[in-house]
N, C-alpha and C positions, 0 to 999 in steps of 0.2 A: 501595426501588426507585429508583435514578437515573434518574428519568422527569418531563423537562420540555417547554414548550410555548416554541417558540424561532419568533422573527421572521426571516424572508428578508433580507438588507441587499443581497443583488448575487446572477444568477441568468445566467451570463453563456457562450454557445455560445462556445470556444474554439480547435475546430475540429469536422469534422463530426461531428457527432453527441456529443461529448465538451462537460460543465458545468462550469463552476468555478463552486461555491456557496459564499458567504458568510453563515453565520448568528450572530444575536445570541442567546449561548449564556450559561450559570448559569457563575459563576468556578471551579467545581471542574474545570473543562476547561483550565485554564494549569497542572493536574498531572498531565495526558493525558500517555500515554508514546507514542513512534514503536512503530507496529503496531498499537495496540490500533482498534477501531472503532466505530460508531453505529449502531444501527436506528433507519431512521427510518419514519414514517407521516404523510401528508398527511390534516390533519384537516379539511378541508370536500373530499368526492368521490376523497378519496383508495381508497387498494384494502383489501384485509380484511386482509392481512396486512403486517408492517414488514418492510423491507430493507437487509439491511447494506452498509453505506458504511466505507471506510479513511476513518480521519483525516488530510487533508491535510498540514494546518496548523492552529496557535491562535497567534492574533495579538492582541494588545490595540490598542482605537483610542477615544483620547476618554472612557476607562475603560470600553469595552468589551468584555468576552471573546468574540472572534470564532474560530468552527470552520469550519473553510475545507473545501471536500469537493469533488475530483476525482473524477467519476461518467459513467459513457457510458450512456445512452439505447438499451436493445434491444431493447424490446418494451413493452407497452400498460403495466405494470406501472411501470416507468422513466420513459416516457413522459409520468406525472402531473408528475415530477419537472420534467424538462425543461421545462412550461409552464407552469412556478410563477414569479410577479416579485416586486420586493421589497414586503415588506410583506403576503404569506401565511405563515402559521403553520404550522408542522410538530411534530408529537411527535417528540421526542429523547431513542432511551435510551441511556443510555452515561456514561464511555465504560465500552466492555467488553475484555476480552479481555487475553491475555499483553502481553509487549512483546519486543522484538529485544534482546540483551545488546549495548550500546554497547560499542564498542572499548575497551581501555586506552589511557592515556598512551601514544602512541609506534608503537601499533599501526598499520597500512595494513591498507585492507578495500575489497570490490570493493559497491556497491552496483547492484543491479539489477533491470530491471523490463520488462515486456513489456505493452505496449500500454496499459491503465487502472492493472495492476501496480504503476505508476510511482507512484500517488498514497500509497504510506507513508513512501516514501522522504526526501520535502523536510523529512518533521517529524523523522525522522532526523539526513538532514545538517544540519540546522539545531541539531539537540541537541551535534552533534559538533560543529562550528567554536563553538561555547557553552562546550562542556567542554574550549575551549582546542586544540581538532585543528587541521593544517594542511592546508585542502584538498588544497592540491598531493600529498600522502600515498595519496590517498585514488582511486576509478576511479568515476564513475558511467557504465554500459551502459544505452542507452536502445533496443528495439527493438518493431519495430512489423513489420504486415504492408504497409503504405504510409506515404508519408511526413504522411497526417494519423492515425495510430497513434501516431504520436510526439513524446510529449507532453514541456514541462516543462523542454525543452535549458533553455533560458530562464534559468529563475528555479536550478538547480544552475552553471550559466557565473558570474551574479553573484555567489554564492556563495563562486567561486573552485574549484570542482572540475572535473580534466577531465571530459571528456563522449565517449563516442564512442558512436553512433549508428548502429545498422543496421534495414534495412529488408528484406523478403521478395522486394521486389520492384526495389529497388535505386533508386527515386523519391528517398531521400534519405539521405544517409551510406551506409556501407558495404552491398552487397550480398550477404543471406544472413540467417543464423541470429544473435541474440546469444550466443550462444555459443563462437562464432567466433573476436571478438578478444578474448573474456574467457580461452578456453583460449592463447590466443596470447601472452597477457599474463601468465598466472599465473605463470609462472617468473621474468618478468623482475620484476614487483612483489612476489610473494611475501605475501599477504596475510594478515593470521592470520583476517580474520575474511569472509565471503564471506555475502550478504544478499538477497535475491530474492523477487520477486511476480509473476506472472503465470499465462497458460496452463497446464494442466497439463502438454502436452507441452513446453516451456519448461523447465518445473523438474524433470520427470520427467530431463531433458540437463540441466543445470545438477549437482543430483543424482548422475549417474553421474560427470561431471567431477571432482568435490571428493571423491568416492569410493576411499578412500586416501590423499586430503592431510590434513596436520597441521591443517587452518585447520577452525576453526567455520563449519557453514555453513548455518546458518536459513532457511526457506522460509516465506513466509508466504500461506497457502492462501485460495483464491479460491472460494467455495463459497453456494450457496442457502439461510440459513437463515428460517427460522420464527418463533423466538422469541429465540435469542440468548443464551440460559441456561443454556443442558443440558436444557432440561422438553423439550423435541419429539422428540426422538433421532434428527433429520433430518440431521447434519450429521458422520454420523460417519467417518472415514477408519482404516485398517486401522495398526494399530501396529506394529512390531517387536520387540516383546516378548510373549515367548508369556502372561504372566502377566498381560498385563492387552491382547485380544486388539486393543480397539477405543479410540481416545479419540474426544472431542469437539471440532470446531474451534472453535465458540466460547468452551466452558469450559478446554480443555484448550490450546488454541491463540489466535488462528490462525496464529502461528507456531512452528514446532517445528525443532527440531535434525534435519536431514538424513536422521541414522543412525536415530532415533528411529521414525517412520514408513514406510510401505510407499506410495513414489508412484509 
């Protein structure tokens, strides 16, 4: 079992209600892929059960393997998370789960996220400008339901990837759905590969869009589990294949090809 007891290094609100946490993690985390995730558990007064977290980032500092975790605060559950400082201990299982198929050499791909969504994406684009990609190739859609939803412009800008940003309520960048300037944009960038997280009504549109395009287009589900392994069968989503009726988001996911599932 990939189950360790990991030190808090930075526990820090980055806008409302939204964590940027930093933990001092075991080195088999600098072989973390973009997508896969963490359950975690607060072990002094924490809750009974663990919660999964996307993998932000793994950073080394100082010869430290640091897992970096974008997390929003929703309820009493989360809410441990949010008033943990550095230097509390948390159970870390992980990591778990699929990963997103990186682009090839050459490829342009739309990367996209809705609201906490956002947080697979930087370990992502950071694998891509790694594997020798040219930001400028490349679209990150950032959208939110106001303008503290939207997380992250930041750290994809230094990167060097564009950025376009909508909002629900029109607070900041564009006014409306991300969906918007992604469908506005598919023709003129032409992407092969198309990458999303958020809401399910987000993706359920994201989803219908690339429905008929040539491009790969991976969704990676946002979902309640339990345990993280296939053992609780909490976490299942309907497939599209009659032959195998149901899968698992955590064993089987949490990101899946488009066509593959019923969202």
């Amino acid at each position: 079992m990939k189950l360790s007891s990991c030190t808090i290094l930075w526990n820090r609100e980055v806008s409302h209600g939204y964590y940027h946490m930093g933990l001092d993690a075991p080195d088999r985390y600098t072989r973390a892929l973009p997508g896969q995730f963490v359950m975690l558990k607060a072990e002094k007064g924490g809750t009974l059960l663990r919660r999964p977290f996307s993998i932000h980032d793994v950073t080394t500092n100082d010869g430290k393997t640091i897992v970096e975790l974008l997390y929003k605060v929703v309820g009493p559950n989360t809410r441990v998370y949010g008033e943990m400082t550095a230097g509390d201990s948390l159970s870390l299982l992980g990591p778990l789960g699929n990963s997103f198929t990186e682009p090839a050499p050459g490829e342009s791909t739309f990367l996209a996220g809705g609201g906490i969504g956002i947080a697979p994406m930087l370990l992502l684009a950071k694998r891509m400008v790694s594997a020798g990609a040219n930001p400028s190739n490349h679209t990150v859609f950032i959208g939110g339901r106001t303008r503290e939803d939207a997380l992250s412009e930041a750290a994809f800008s230094a990167l060097g990837f564009p950025v376009v940003v909508t909002t629900d309520d029109g607070s900041y960048g564009e006014k409306g759905r991300i969906t918007e300037p992604m469908a506005r944009l598919l023709e003129e960038k032409n992407p092969a590969k198309v990458y999303a997280c958020g809401p399910h009504p987000m993706l359920v549109g994201i989803a219908g869009m690339m429905h008929g395009h040539p491009a790969l287009c991976e969704l990676s589900l946002e979902t309640v589990m339990a345990c993280g392994m296939g053992a609780c069968m909490g976490c299942v989503v309907e497939s599209s294949s009659s032959d195998a009726p149901y899968k698992h988001v955590c064993i089987d996911g949490p990101v899946f090809d488009a066509r593959s599932i019923r969202v």
